[in-house]
C-alpha positions in Angstrom: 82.5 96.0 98.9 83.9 93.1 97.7 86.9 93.1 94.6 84.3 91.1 92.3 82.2 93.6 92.4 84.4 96.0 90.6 85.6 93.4 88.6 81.6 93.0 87.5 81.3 96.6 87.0 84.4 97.2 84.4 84.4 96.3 81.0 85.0 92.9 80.6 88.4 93.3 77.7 90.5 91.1 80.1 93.9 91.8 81.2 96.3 92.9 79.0 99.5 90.9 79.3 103.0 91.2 77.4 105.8 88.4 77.6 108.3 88.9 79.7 111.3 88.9 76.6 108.9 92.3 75.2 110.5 95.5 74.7 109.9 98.6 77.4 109.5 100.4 74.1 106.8 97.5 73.1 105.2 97.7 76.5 105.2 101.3 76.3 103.6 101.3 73.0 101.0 99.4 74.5 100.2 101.4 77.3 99.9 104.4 75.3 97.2 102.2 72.6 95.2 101.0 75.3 95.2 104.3 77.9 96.4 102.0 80.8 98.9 102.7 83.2 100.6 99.3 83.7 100.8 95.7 82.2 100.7 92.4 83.5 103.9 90.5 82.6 103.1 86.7 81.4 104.8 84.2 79.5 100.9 82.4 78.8 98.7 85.4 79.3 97.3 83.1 82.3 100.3 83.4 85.5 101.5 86.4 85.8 105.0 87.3 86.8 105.3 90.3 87.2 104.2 94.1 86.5 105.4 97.0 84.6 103.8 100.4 84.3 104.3 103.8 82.9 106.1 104.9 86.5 108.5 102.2 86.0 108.9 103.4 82.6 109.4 106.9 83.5 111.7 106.5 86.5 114.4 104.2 84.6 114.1 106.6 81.7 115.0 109.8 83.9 117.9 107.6 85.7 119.5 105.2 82.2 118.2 107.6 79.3 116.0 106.4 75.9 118.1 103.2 75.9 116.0 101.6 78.7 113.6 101.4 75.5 115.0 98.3 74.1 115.6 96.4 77.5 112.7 93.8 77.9 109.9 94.1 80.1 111.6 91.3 82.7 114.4 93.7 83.1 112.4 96.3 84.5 109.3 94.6 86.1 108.4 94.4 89.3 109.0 90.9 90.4 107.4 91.3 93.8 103.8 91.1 93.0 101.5 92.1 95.2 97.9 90.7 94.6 94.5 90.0 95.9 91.6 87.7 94.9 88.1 88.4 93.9 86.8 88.3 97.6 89.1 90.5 99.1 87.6 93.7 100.6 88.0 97.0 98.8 89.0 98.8 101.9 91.8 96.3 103.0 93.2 96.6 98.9 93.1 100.4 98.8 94.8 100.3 102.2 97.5 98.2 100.7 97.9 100.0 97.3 98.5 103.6 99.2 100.7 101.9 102.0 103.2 100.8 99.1 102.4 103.6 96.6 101.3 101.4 93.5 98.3 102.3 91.6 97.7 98.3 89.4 96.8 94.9 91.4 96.6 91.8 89.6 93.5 89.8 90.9 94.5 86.0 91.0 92.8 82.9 92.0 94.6 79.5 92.0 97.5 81.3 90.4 95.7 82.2 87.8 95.1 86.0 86.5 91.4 87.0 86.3 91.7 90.6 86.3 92.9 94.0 87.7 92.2 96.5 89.3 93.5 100.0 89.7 93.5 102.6 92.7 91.2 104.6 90.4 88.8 101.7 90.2 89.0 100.9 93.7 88.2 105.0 94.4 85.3 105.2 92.0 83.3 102.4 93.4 84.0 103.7 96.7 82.6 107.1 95.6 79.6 105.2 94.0 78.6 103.0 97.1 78.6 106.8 99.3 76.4 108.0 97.1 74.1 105.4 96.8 74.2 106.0 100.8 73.8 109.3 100.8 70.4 108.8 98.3 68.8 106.2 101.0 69.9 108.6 104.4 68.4 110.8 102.1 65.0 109.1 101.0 64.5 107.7 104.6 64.8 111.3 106.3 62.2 112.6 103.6 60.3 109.5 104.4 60.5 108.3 101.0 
């Protein structure tokens, strides 16, 4: 399975983005509205720069205390952004997301964001093509 196809299969709300001069405490807020687990960091919304998610949050909260709250997002994001495109294989993505224990990629074509997906996504279509599978081993062994 191909990423487009999960990208196909979720709702289409597009990626949510926050500029890179945001608060944590903004970017928080917003992962807590939307029940996501990270955010896309973008000056237009379009190129992304960067990533921050509710693990970043957590970790620099445990190690500087509540006043990593009014930092901005580029003072916290992760500047190394790993990404894939819209053809990339699942298997090959999931393989990359557990080998450096992240749970968001950014999908980019031309340098240009047009979605993401999460480990959970990646999982759940994963689960969905093994049963799908499963029904047709099924059906041809019953002769159906």
């Amino acid at each position: 399975m191909q990423v487009q196809q999960i990208l196909k299969d979720k709702s289409d709300d597009g990626v949510v983005t926050v500029t890179p001069g945001s608060s944590v405490g903004d970017a928080a807020q917003v992962l807590a509205e939307r029940r996501i687990g990270g955010v896309v960091i973008s000056e237009d919304g379009q190129r992304p720069l960067g990533i921050l998610s509710e693990r970043d949050i957590v970790r620099a909260l445990a190690a500087q205390g509540a006043g990593v709250l009014s930092l901005t997002c580029d003072d916290l994001m992760t500047r190394k952004l790993q990404v894939c495109t819209r053809d990339e294989d699942t298997n090959v993505v999931l393989a990359r997301m557990t080998e450096g224990r992240f749970r968001h990629m950014p999908v980019v074509e031309d340098g240009m964001l047009v979605g993401i997906i999460s480990i959970g996504d990646v999982v759940k279509a994963q689960i969905a093509e093994l049963a799908m599978e499963k029904d047709a081993l099924q059906g041809m062994i019953m002769g159906f």
